[in-house]
Steps between C-alpha positions, in 0.01 A plus 500: 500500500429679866183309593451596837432846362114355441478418904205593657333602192190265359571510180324390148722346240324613170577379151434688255117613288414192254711278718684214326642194608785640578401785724253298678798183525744816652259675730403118668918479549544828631224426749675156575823720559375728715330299717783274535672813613227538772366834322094501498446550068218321275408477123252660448345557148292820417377406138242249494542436154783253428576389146352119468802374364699643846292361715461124325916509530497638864210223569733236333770615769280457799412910567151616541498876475105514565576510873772813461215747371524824716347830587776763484552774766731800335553644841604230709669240238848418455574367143750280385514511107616192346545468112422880463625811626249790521124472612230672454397409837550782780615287776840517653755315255767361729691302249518354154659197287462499157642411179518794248731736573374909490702810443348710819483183773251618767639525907362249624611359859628170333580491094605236269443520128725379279499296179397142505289193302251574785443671852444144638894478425596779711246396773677141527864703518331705823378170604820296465652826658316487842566116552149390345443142466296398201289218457438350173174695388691838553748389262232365245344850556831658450520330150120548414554876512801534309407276232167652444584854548826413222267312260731207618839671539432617128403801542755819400491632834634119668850543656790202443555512851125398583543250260752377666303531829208320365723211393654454860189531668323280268780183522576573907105471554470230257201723275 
């Protein structure tokens, strides 16, 4: 994934409306990412109201999302959609990661959206990609939103070979 096509730009990683664990766990790894690769991004969340039950599991993993409440600008802001792939924001989408596949993809300047247990998956590939080193809590956060957005890896939609992730990551982290 061409990163350095977000240079320059300030741009908001957005999950998507009614985030979840998994969206919110995704968008704080994206920002990681990025600003490991020395490109200015934040998570920022536009709906105030988060489930209860989302934001007892995020406070379990150590992430406030109180602080990440912002005003949104439709002229000036670049989006980053994570764990969705259309808005109905009118900022400037400059790039998307997501998890369930469309017919029509939208152009967006950087795309990924294929199947998986959970976009959190796909944003530890990118990671692991770019030469990110995790500490333990990403990995636990890693887990956390695969096993909750998969009902536990039970869910229909769970792929073997995220099972198989989930196992590795699990027994080399010692979770």
């Amino acid at each position: 994934m061409h990163l350095n096509k977000l240079n320059g730009k300030n741009i908001k990683i957005i999950g998507h409306d009614n985030l979840d664990v998994d969206s919110a766990i995704s968008c704080l790894l994206m920002e990681r990412l990025l600003m490991f690769k020395k490109i200015d991004a934040k998570f920022v969340v536009f709906d105030k109201n988060v489930d209860e039950d989302t934001l007892d599991v995020l406070d379990k993993l150590g992430i406030d999302i109180s602080q990440r409440v912002a005003s949104f600008n439709e002229d000036e802001d670049k989006l980053f959609l994570i764990d969705h792939n259309e808005t109905n924001r009118n900022g400037i989408v400059v790039g998307c990661i997501d998890h369930h596949p469309v017919i029509n993809p939208k152009r967006y300047d950087i795309y990924f959206n294929e199947p998986s247990s959970s976009t959190a998956i796909h944003v530890y590939k990118i990671m692991c990609d770019n030469g990110y080193i995790f500490n333990e809590c990403e990995i636990r956060m890693i887990i956390a939103a695969t096993y909750v957005d998969t009902c536990s890896l039970k869910s229909e939609k769970t792929l073997k070979k995220d099972i198989v992730l989930m196992s590795k990551l699990s027994c080399e982290w010692s979770i």
